[in-house]
MIFIMI-232605 format. One record per residue: residue number from 1; chain; y, z, x of N, C-alpha, C in turn. Coordinates in steps of 0.02 Angstrom, whole numbers. Layout:
! residues N
NUM  A  Y  Z  X  Y  Z  X  Y  Z  X
...
This chain:
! residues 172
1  A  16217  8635  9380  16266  8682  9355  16233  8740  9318
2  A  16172  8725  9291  16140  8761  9239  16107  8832  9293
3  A  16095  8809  9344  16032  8841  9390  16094  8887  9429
4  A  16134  8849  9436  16204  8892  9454  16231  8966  9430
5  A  16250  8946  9360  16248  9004  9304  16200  9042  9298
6  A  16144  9037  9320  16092  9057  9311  16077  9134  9370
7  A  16097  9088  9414  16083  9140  9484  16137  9188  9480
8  A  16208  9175  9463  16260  9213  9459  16243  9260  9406
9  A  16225  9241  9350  16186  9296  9304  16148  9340  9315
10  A  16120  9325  9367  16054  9367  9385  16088  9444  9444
11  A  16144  9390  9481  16156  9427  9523  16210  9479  9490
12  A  16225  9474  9444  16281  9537  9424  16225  9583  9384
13  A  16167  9556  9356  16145  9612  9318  16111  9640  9367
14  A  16083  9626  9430  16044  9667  9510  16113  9725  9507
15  A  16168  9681  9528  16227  9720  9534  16237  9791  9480
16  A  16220  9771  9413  16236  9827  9378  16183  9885  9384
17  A  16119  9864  9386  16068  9922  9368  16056  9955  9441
18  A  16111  9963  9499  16079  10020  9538  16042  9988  9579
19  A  16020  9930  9603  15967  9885  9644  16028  9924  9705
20  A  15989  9949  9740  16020  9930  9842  15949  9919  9871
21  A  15978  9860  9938  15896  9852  9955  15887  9924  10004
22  A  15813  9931  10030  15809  9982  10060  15827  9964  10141
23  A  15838  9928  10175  15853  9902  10243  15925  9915  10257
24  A  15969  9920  10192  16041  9925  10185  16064  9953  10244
25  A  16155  9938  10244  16176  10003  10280  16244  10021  10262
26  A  16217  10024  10181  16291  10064  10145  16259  10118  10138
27  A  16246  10180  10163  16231  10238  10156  16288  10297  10174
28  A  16297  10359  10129  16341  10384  10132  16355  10420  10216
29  A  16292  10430  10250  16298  10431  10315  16322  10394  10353
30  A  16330  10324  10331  16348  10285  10369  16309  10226  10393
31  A  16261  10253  10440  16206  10217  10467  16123  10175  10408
32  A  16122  10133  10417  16068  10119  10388  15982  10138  10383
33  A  15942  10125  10356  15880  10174  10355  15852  10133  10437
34  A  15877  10060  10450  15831  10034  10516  15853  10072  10570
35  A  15930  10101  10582  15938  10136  10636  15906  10196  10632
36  A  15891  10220  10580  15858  10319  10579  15785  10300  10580
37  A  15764  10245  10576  15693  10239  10588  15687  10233  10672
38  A  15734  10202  10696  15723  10188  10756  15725  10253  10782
39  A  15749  10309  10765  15776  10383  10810  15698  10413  10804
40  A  15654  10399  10783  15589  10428  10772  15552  10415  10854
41  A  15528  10467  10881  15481  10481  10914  15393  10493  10891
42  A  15357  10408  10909  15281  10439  10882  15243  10483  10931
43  A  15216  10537  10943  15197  10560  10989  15118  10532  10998
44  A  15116  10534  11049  15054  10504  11077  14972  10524  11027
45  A  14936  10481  11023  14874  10517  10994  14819  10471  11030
46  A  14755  10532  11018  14699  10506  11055  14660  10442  11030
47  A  14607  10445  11081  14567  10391  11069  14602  10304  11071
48  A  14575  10245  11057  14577  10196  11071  14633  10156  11006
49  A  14602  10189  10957  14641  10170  10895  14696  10205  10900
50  A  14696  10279  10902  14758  10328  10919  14812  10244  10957
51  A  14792  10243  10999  14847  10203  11052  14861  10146  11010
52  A  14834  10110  10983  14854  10054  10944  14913  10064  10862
53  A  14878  10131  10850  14912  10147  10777  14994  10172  10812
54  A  14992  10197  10876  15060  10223  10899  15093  10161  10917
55  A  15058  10104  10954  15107  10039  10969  15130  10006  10932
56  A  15103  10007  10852  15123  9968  10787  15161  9988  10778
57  A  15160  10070  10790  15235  10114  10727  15295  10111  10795
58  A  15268  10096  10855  15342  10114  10891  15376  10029  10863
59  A  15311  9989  10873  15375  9912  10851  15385  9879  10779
60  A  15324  9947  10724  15389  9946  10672  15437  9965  10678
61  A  15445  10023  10703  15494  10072  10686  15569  10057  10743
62  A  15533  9995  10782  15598  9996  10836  15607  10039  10895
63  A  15592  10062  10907  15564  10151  10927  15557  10126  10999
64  A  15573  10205  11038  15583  10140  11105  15528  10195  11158
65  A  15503  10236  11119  15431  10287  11144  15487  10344  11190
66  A  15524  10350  11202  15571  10411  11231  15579  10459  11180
67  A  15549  10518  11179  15586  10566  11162  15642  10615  11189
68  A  15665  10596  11212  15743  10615  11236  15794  10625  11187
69  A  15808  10544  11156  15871  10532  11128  15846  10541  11054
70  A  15777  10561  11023  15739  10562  10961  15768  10616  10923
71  A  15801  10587  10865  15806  10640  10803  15744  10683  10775
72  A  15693  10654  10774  15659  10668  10724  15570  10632  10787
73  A  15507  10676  10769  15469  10685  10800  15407  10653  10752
74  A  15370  10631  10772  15302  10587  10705  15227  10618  10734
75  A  15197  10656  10713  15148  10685  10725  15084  10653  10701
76  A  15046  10619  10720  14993  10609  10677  14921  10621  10707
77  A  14862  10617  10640  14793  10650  10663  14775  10587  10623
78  A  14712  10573  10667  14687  10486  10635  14610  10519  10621
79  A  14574  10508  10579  14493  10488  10565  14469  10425  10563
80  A  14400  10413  10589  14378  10357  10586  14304  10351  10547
81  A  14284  10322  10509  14216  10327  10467  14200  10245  10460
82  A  14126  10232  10489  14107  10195  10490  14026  10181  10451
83  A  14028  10139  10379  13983  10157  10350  13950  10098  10356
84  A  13876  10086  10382  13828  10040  10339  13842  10028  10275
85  A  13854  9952  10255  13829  9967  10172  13781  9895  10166
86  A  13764  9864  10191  13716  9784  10188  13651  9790  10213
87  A  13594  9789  10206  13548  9789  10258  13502  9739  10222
88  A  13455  9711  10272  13415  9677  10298  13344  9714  10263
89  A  13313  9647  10229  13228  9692  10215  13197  9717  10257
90  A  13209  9710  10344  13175  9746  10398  13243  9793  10402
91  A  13273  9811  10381  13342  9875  10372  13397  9870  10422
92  A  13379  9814  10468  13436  9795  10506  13519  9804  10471
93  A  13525  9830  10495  13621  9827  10489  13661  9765  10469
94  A  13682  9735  10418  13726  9674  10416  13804  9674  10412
95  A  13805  9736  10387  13909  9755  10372  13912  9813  10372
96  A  13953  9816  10401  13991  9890  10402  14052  9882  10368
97  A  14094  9940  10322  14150  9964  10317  14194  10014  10338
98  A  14230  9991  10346  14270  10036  10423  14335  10084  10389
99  A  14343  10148  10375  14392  10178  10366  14419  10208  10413
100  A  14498  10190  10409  14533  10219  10441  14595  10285  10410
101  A  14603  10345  10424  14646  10369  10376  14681  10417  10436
102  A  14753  10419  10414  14794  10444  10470  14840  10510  10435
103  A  14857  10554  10443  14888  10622  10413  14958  10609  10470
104  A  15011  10615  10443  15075  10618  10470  15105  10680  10451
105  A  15168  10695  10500  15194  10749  10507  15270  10737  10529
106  A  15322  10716  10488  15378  10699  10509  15424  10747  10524
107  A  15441  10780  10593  15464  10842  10599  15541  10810  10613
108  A  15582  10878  10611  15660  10841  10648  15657  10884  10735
109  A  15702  10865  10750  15689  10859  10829  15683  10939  10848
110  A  15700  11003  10856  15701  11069  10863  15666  11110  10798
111  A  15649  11083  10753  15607  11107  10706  15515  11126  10711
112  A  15498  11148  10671  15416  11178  10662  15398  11145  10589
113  A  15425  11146  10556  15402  11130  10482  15432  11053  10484
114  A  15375  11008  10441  15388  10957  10445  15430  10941  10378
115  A  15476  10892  10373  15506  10863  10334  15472  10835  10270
116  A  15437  10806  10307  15386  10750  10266  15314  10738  10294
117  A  15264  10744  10254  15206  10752  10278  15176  10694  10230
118  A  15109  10659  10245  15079  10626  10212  15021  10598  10222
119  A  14979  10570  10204  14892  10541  10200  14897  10457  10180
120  A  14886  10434  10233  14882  10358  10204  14814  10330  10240
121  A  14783  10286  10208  14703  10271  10209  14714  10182  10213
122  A  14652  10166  10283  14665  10099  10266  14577  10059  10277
123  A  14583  10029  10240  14491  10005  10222  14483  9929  10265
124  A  14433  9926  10318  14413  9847  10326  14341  9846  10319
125  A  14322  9785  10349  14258  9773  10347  14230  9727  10389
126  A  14186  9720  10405  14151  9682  10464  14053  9682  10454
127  A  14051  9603  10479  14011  9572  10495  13960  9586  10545
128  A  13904  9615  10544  13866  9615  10608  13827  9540  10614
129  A  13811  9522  10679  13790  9473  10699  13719  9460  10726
130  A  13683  9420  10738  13600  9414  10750  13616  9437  10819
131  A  13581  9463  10865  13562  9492  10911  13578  9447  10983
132  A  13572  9371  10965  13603  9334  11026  13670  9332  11028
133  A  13711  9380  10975  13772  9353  10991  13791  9439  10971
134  A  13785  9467  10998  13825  9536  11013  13879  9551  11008
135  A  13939  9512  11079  13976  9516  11079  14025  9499  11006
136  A  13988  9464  10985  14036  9417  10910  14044  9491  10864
137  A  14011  9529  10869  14007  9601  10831  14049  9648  10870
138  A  14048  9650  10917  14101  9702  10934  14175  9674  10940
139  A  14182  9610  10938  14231  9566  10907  14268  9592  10857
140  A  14213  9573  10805  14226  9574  10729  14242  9643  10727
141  A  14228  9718  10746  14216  9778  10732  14297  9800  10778
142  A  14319  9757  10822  14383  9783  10840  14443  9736  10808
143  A  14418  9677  10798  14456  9675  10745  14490  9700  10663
144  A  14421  9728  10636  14422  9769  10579  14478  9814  10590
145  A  14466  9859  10677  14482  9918  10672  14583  9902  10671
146  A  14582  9861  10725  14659  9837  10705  14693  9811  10656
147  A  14652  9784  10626  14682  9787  10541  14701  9827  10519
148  A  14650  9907  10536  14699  9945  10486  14721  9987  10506
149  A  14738  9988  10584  14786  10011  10620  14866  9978  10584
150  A  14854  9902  10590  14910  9893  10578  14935  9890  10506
151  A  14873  9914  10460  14901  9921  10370  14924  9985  10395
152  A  14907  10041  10424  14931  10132  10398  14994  10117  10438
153  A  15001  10071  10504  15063  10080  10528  15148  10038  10487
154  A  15111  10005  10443  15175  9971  10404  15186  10019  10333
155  A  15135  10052  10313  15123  10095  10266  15156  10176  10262
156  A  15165  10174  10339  15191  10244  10362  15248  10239  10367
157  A  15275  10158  10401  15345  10143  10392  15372  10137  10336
158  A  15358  10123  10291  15368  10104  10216  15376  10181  10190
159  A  15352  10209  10184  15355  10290  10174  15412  10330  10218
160  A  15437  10316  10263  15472  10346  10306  15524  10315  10273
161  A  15523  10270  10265  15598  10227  10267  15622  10252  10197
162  A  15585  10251  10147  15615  10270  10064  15618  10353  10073
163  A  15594  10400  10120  15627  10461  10136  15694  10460  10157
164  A  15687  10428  10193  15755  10418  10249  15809  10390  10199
165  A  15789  10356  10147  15829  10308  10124  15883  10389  10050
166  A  15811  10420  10027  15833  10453  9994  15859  10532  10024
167  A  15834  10537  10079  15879  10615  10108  15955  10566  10119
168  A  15975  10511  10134  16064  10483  10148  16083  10480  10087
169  A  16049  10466  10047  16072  10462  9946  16110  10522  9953
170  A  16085  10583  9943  16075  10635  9914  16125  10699  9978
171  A  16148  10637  10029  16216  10698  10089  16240  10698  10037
172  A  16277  10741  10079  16360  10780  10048  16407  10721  10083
C-alpha cells in the first residue's frame, strides 16, 4: 500500500512540473515528433561509412529513403580521422582511434536555408593484430567504424527530435 502511495505521488508531481515525454503525440499540431521524424529525407552520402550513417538514420528515423512524400530534406558531410596512438618498441602500430564527425543540414522540403544545422562527433577505437591474423584487424577497424556510425546516427536523431519537438511547442 505504501509503494502504492508512493508511485501515485510521484506521478502527480511529473504531472505538475511540465514533464511531456518527447515521443508524445499531444502536440499542438497534432501529430507526434515519431511521425515528423519519419517525413525526413536523408540524402545519400559518399563513401562506405556515408552508406551506413544514412541506413541508421533512415531506421532511426523510420524514413522510408523516398523523397517524394518528404517534408523536410537531411543533408550531411561526414569526416573520418584515423590516429595511431600505441606503438610497439620496433614502432609497429598497436591501436588506432577512429573519429568519426558528421555536419547536418536540416532543410524543409522547397527551401535553401537550413532549419537546423549541427556537428556531432563520435570516438572508437581498435585493436591492431600480429601479422598472421590480418583479417582480425580489418574486423576490428570496421567494426570501430560502425560504432560510430551508429552513435552520430542516434545522436542526430535525438537532436532532430527535441527540434521537432520544440518548433510544435511554439505553433500557433
Amino acid at each position: 500500500m505504501k509503494r502504492a502511495l508512493i508511485v501515485v505521488a510521484g506521478m502527480l508531481l511529473l504531472e505538475g512540473c511540465g514533464f511531456e515525454p518527447l515521443y508524445g503525440n499531444a502536440t499542438p499540431m497534432g501529430t507526434g515528433v515519431s511521425t515528423q521524424l519519419s517525413t525526413i529525407y536523408v540524402e545519400p552520402i559518399s563513401e562506405r561509412i556515408g552508406y551506413d550513417l544514412r541506413n541508421d538514420l533512415l531506421d532511426r528515423l523510420d524514413g522510408t529513403g523516398n523523397a517524394s512524400n518528404a517534408r523536410y530534406r537531411l543533408k550531411l558531410y561526414v569526416t573520418e580521422l584515423e590516429e595511431p596512438v600505441v606503438f610497439t618498441p620496433n614502432t609497429s602500430i598497436t591501436r588506432y582511434n577512429y573519429t568519426l564527425t558528421a555536419h547536418y543540414d536540416l532543410i524543409a522540403r522547397d527551401a535553401t536555408q537550413p532549419l537546423k544545422s549541427g556537428d556531432v562527433t563520435a570516438f572508437a577505437a581498435y585493436n591492431v593484430a600480429a601479422s598472421p591474423y590480418l583479417y582480425s584487424t580489418v574486423a576490428a577497424q570496421r567494426d570501430a567504424k560502425t560504432r560510430a556510425a551508429n552513435d552520430i546516427a542516434e545522436r542526430i536523431r535525438i537532436e532532430l527530435a527535441v527540434y521537432l519537438r520544440q518548433v510544435a511547442q511554439n505553433a500557433p
